[in-house]
N, C-alpha and C positions, 0 to 999 in steps of 0.2 A: 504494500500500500504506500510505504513513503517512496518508493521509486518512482509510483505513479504521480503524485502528487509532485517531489521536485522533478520529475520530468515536464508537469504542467506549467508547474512554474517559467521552467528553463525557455519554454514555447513565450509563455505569457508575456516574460522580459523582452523576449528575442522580437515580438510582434512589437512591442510598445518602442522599441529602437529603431525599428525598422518606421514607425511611425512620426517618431519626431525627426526621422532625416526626411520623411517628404514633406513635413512641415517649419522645414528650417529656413533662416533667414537670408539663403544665400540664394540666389535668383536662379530659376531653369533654366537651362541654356535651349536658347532659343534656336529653328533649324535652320540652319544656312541657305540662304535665296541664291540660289546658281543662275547667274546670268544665262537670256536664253543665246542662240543662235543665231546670228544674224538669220532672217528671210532675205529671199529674193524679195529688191523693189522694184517696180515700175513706174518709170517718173515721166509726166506728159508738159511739155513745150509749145512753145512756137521759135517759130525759126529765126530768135532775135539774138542778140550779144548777151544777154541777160545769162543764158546758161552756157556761156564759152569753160566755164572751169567744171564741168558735168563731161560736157565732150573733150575737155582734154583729159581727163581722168582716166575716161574711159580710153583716150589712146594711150595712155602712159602706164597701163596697168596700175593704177591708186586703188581702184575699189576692189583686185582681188587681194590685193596690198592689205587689205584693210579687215579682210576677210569677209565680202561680201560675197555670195555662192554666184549670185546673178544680179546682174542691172542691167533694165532695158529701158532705157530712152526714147520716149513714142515724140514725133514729131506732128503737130497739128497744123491744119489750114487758116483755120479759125480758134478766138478766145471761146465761143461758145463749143465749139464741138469740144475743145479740149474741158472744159466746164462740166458737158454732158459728160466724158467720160470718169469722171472723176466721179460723179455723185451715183452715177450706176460701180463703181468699182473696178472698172475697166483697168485704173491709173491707181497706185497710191498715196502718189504726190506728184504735186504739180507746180510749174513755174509760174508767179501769177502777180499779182500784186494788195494791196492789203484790202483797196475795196473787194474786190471779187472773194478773199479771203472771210471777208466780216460778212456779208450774204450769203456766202455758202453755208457758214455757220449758225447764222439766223433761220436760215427758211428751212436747218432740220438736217443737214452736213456736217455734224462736228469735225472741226480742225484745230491745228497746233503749227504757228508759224514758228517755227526752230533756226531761221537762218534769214537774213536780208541777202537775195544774191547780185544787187545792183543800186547804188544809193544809201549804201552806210553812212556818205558825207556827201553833203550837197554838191561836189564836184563830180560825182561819179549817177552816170545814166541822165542824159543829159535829156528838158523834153521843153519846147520851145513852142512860141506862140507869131507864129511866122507868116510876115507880108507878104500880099504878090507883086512878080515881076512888077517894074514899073510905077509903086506905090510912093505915095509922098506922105505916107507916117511915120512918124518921128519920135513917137512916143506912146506909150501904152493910154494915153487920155485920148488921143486922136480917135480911138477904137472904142470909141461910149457913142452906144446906139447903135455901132457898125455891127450887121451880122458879121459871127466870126463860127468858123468850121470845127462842130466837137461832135462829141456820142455822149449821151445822157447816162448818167450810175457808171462812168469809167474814170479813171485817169484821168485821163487828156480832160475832162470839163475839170475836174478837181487841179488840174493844174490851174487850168484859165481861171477860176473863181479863185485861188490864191494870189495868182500872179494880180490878176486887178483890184482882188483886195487890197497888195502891197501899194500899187499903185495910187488908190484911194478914188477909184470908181467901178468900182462893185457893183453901185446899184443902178449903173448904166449899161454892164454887160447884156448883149442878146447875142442868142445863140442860135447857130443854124444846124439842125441836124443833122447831120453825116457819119454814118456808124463805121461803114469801113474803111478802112484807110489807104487803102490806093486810091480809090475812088475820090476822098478827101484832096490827097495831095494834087490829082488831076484835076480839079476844080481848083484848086488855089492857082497851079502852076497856067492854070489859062485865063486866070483872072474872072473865073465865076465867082469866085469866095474871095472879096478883101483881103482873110486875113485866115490864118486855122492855126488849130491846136493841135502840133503835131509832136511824137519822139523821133528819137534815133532809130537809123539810118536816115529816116527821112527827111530830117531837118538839114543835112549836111546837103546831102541830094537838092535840095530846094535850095540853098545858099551855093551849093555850086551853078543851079540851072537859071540862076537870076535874082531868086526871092532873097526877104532880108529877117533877120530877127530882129522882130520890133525893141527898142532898146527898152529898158527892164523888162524884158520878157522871157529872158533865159533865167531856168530856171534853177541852172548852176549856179548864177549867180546872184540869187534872191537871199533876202535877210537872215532863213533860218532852211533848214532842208525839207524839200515837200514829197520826191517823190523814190519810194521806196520798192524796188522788182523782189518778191520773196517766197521762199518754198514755204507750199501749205501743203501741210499732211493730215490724209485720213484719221482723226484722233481712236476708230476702230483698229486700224492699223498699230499706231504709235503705241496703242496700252496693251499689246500683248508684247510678250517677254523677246518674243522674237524681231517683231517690229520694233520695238524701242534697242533693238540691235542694231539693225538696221541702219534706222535713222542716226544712230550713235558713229556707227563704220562709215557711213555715206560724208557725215559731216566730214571725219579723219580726212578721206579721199578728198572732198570739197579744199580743204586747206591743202593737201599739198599739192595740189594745183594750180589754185593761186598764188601761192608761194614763187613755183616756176613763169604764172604768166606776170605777175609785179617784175618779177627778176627783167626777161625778157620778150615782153610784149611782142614783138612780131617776130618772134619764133612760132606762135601761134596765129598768123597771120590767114596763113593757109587753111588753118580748120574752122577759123571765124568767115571768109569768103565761103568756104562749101556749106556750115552747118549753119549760117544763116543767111545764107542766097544774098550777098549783099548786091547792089546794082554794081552793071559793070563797071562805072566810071568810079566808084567808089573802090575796085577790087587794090589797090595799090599805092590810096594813099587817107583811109581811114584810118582814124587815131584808135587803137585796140587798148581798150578802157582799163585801167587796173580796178582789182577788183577786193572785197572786203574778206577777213577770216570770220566764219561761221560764228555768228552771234543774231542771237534777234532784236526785233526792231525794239527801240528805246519807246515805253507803255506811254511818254507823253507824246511822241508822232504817232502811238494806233491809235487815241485818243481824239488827237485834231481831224483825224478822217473820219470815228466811229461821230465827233458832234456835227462835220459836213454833214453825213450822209445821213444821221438822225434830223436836221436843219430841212434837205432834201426830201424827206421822206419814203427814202430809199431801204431802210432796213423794215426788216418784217416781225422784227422780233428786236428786243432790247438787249446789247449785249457789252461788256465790259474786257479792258484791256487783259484785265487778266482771265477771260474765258476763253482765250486765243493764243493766247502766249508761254511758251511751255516753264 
């Protein structure tokens, strides 16, 4: 009988030991979060200088560099088509800019701008509000009342309402619609259109075929920096372990590409003519833009667009710097 008993015992200690180490003061250790794998991204364009350091990556071997399994680069025609693919899932990420960014996100697209790829500093991605051939404007006041050539809920009119805000006749701007941009520039270049709201390549093109940039009207060289080119990504994408790979490797690749085209600029000469069709007269003596290390946009520039385009009445939905910004 007492064997039984201190053998109960022995049990009874042993359990009550065993009890106060799982109740002891020293913290569980917690289980290790293993990074996932990068995914394949698919990232959708247009055929502009904005993603020159994607295609040279991709010729330089960066993104297997970086460990990324696959990247394919889809080229579009159109801002819309490239839009449509993106919200069907076609694209992961996409070259774009922040309006098209903040819309996507409001009408039911969540996104995550991780990166400016054009416009870090108001020197860089140049987008200009440019005279026709033969015009006698002299200055951005001359252009109060004048139709002047943009596209409603883009850029190009967020340019022109800044730039004449700067100018301090804002509430004289009128606007003529013109969505696409060749179309655009061909009505400026024959003197249907005044004046238009145009970017790069085209503004260079138009100052070599005669036109002029209205003076204050470049928008490199405005007071504060307005206009910002930037990878938006699927935030469905970004929040699995593999996509926030992804997007992590793709950045590495992103910088050391730029890295090389700061260094030297027309060494990339060649893949900036092929991968974005520049006009032939342009092919040889286009300035090839230096470009910024992956960083996102600073929350008081999403800010100045997100109160434009709430002012416009262009968002569908109310949304804040920080629901966009990784």
């Amino acid at each position: 009988m007492r064997r039984i008993v201190r053998f109960t015992l022995v049990l009874a200690l042993a359990a009550a030991l065993a009890l106060a180490g799982c109740s002891s003061d020293e913290p569980a250790e917690a289980p290790s979060e293993q990074p996932g794998e990068p995914a394949k991204i698919t990232i959708g364009t247009l055929a502009t200088q904005d993603s020159l350091p994607l295609w040279a990556a991709e010729e330089k071997g960066y993104f297997s560099d970086a460990g990324l399994p696959e990247v394919e680069i889809v080229t579009f025609q159109s801002a819309q088509e490239s839009q449509t693919a993106f919200v069907s899932g076609a694209v992961d990420a996409l070259m774009t800019d922040l309006i098209v960014a903040a819309n996507l996100h409001a009408s039911g697209t969540p996104v995550i701008v991780p990166t400016v790829m054009l416009g870090a500093t108001t020197e860089q991605g140049r987008f200009a509000i440019v005279a026709a051939p033969g015009s006698d404007v002299t200055s951005m006041s001359d252009l109060a009342g004048v139709p002047v050539g943009t596209a409603s809920a883009t850029i190009t009119e967020y340019i022109l309402d800044m730039l004449m805000a700067e100018a301090g006749v804002a509430a004289d701007v009128v606007k003529e619609e013109v969505q696409k941009m060749p179309v655009r520039f061909q009505l400026l270049m024959s003197g249907q259109l005044a004046a238009a709201s145009l970017p790069e390549p085209f503004v260079t093109l138009a100052e070599l075929e005669g036109a002029s940039i209205v003076p204050g009207g470049d928008d490199t060289m405005a007071a504060s920096n307005i206009s910002q080119s930037v990878l938006c990504v699927n935030k469905a994408f970004a929040d699995t372990a593999e996509g926030d790979a992804a997007v992590a490797a793709l950045l590495e690749a992103w910088d050391a590409a730029v890295t090389d085209i700061n260094a030297d600029p027309d060494a990339f000469r060649t893949t900036l003519v092929s991968k974005a069709r520049l006009p032939e007269p342009l092919t040889e003596t286009y300035n090839v833009s230096d470009y910024p290390l992956a960083a996102p946009p600073a929350a008081t520039d999403v800010q100045k667009v997100l109160d434009w385009m709430d002012e416009k009445g262009y968002l569908q939905a109310p949304i804040t710097p920080a629901d966009i910004l990784p």
